[in-house]
RODO-2510 file (C-alpha; in nm, 4 decimals, decimal comma):
residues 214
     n   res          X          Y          Z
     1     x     0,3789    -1,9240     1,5852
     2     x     0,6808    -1,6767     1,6006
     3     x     0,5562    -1,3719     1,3834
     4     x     0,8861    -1,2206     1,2259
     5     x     0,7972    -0,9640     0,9839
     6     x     0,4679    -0,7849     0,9319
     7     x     0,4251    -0,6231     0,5613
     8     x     0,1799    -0,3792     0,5127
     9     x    -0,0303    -0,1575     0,2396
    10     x    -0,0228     0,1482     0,3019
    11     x    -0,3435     0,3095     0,0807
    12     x    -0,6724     0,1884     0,1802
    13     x    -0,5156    -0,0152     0,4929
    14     x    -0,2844     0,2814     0,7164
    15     x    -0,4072     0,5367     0,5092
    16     x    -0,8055     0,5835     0,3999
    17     x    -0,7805     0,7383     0,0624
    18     x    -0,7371     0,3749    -0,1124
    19     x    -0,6172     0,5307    -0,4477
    20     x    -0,3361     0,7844    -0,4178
    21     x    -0,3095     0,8137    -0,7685
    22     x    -0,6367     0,9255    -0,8249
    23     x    -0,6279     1,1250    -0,5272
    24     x    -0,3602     1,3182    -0,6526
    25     x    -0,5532     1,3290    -1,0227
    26     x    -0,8209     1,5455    -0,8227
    27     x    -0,5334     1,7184    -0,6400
    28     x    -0,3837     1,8102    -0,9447
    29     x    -0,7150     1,8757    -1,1669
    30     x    -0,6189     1,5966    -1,4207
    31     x    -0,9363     1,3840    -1,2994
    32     x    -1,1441     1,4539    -1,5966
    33     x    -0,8462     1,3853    -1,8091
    34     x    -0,7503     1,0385    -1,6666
    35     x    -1,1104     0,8720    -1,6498
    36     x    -1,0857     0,6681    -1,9122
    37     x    -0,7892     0,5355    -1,8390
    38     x    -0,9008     0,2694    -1,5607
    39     x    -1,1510     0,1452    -1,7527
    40     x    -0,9464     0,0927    -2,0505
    41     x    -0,6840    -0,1011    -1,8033
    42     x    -1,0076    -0,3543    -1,6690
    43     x    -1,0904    -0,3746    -2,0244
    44     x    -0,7590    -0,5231    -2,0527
    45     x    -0,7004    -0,2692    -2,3234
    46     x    -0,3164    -0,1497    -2,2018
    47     x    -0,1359    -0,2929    -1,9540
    48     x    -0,0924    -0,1486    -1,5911
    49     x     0,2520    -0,0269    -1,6693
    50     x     0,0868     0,1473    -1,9777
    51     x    -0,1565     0,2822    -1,7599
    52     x     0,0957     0,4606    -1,5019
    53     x     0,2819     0,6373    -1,7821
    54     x    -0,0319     0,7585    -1,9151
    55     x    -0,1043     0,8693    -1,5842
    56     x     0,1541     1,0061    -1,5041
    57     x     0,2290     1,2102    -1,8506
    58     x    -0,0803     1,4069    -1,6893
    59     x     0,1602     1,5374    -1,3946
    60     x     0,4755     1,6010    -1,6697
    61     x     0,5967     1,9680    -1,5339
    62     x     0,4380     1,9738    -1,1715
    63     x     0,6878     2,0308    -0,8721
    64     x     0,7529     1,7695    -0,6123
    65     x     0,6326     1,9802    -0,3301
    66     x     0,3094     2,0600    -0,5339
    67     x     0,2656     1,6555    -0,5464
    68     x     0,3454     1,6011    -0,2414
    69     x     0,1172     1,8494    -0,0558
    70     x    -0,2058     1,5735    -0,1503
    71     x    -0,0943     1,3760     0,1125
    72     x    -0,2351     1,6022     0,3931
    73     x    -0,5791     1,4815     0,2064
    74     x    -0,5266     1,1114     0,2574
    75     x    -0,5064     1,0951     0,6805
    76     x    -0,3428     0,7904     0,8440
    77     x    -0,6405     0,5819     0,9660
    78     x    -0,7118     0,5876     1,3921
    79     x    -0,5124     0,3278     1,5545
    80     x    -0,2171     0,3112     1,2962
    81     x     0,0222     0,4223     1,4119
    82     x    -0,0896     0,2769     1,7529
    83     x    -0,0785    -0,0762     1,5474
    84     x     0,2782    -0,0549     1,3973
    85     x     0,4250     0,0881     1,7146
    86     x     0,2974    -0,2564     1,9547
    87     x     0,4678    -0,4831     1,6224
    88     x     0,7652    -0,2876     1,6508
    89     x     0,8029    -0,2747     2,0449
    90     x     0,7998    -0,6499     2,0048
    91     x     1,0740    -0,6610     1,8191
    92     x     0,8618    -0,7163     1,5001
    93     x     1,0485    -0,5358     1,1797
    94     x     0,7382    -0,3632     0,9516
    95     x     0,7571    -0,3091     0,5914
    96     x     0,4769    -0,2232     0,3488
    97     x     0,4419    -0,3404    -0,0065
    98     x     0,2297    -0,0419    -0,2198
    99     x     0,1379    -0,0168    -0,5141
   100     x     0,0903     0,3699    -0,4466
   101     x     0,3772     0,5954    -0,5016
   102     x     0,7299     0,6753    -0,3105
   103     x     0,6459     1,0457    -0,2855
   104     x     0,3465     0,9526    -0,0528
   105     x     0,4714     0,6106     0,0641
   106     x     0,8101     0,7019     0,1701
   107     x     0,7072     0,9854     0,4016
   108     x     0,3939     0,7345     0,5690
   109     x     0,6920     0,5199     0,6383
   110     x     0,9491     0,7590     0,8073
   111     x     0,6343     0,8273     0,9974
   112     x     0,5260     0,5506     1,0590
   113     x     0,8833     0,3465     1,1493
   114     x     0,8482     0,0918     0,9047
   115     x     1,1646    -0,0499     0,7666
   116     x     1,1264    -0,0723     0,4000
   117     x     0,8501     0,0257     0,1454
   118     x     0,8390    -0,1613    -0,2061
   119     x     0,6419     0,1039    -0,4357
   120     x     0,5731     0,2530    -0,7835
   121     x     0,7753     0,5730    -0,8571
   122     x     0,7362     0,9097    -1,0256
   123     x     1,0623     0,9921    -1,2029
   124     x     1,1743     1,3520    -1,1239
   125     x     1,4313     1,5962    -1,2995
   126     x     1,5594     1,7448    -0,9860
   127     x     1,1984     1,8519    -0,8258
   128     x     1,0396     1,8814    -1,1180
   129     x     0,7871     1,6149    -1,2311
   130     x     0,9495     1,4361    -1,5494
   131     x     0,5637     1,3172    -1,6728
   132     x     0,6878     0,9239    -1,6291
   133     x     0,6861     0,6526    -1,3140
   134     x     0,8871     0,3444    -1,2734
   135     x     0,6252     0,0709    -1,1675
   136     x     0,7530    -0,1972    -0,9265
   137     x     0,4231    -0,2646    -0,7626
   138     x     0,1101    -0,3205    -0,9881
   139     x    -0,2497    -0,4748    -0,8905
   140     x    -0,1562    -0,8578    -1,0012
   141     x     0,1899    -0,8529    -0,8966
   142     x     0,1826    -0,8468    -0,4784
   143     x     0,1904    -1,1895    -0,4298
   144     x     0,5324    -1,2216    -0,5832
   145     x     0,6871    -0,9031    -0,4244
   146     x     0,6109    -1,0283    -0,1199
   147     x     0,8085    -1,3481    -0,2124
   148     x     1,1250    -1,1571    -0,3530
   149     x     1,0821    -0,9451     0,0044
   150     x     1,0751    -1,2694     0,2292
   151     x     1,3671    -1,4013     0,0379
   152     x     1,5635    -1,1367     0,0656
   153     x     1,4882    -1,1384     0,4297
   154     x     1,5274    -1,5063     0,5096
   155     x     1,2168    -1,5051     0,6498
   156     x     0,9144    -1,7762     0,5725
   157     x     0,5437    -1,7075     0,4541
   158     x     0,4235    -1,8607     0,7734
   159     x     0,5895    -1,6315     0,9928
   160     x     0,4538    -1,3147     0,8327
   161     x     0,1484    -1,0591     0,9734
   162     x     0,0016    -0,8735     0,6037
   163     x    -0,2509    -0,6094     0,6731
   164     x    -0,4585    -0,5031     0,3539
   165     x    -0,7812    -0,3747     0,2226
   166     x    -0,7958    -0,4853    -0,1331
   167     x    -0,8160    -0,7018    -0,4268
   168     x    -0,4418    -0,6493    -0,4513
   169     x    -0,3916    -0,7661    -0,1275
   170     x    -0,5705    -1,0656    -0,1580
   171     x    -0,2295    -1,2854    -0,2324
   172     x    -0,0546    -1,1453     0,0999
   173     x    -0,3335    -1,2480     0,3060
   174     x    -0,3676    -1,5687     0,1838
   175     x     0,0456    -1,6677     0,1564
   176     x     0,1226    -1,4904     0,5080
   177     x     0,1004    -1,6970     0,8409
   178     x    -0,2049    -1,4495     0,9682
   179     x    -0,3703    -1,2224     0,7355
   180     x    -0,5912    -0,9311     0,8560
   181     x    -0,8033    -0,7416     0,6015
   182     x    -0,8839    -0,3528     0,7075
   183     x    -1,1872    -0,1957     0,6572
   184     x    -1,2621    -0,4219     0,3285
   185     x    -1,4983    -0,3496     0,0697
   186     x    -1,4629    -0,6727    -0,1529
   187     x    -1,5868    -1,0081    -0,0022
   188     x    -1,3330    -1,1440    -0,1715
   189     x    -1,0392    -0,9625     0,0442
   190     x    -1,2615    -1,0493     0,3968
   191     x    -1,2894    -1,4106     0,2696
   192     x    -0,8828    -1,4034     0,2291
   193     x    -0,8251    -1,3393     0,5447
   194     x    -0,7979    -1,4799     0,9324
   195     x    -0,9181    -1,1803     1,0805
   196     x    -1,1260    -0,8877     0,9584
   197     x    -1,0999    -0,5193     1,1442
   198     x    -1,4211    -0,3820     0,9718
   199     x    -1,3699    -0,0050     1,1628
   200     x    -1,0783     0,2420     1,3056
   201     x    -0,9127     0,2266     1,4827
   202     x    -0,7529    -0,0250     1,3233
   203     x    -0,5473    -0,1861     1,6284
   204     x    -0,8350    -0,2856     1,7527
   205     x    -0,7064    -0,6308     1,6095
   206     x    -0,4213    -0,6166     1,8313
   207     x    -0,5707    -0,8487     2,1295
   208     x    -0,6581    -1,1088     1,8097
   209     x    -0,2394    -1,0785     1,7722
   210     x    -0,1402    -1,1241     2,0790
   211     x    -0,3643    -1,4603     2,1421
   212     x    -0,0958    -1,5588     1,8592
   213     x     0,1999    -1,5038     2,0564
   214     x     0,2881    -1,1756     1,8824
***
């Protein structure tokens, strides 16, 4: 098979911390105010747009670089960067679909090299945290921004590399060509998947790749 895009998440998968936004909750102190909010989102008591704005409301007057400084907390995972690099030197364009946010996805991506990043948004008044986001990306909806992203691209399902670590995930893995699950903690996301890296570093899955034709 001729692999011709590889989509990543980026939480969880080329980052460890596998929830930015509560990582940034404990950044910010707003952790005790925000528990109940999960909860009432699996309860299917507001919707996961609903639950970003409440979220976010929480961060309504913080500064972008005081946001953005929890990323130091959330380190790229061992063989990352390793990973994207051998796609890319194969001529292999890398995107990631997240349903984290652009003020710590954007900056894992300029790192990184990947070519486009499909995430959920804090809306700023110049660098000042307006207390809102702008969700693109929630936990149901991958499988069908991955299918606006490959048709934008030209490029088929069975030609795609995903790389993910959770429930969210679990429609990538299954549509794309080869799906690899990273450091999983749901059977349900290993089960989705043609190949499993259980440990960093992550490109550890490379040779598994390559026996593809990658």
């Amino acid at each position: 098979m001729a692999i011709r895009l590889a989509i990543f998440d980026i939480d969880g998968t080329l980052r460890r911390v596998r929830s930015p936004w509560w990582r940034l909750h404990e950044h910010l102190g707003t952790a005790e105010a925000a528990a109940a909010y999960a909860p009432m989102f699996e309860r299917g008591e507001v919707s996961y747009d609903a639950w970003a704005q409440l979220d976010a409301a929480l961060w309504r007057g913080r500064s972008r670089d005081e946001i953005a400084l929890a990323l130091h907390a959330n380190p790229l995972r061992d063989g990352a960067e390793a990973l994207v690099a051998w796609l890319r030197e194969r001529g292999v364009p890398c995107v990631a679909v997240s349903t984290g946010l652009a003020v710590f996805a954007e900056p894992t991506a300029a790192a990184l090299g990947l070519g486009e990043v499909v995430c959920n948004r804090l809306v700023f008044d110049g660098d000042v945290c307006r207390g809102e986001a702008e969700v693109c990306v929630t936990e149901t909806s991958k499988g069908q921004v991955m299918a606006d992203l490959l048709r934008r691209r030209q490029v088929s399902a069975a030609d795609v590399v995903a790389f993910g670590d959770g429930p969210a995930d679990v429609p990538m893995l299954r549509a794309a060509g080869i799906g690899v699950a990273v450091c999983p903690k749901h059977d349900t996301v290993r089960d989705a998947a043609d190949y499993v890296v259980d440990d960093e570093p992550i490109d550890r899955v490379i040779p598994a790749l390559a026996r593809h034709g990658v």
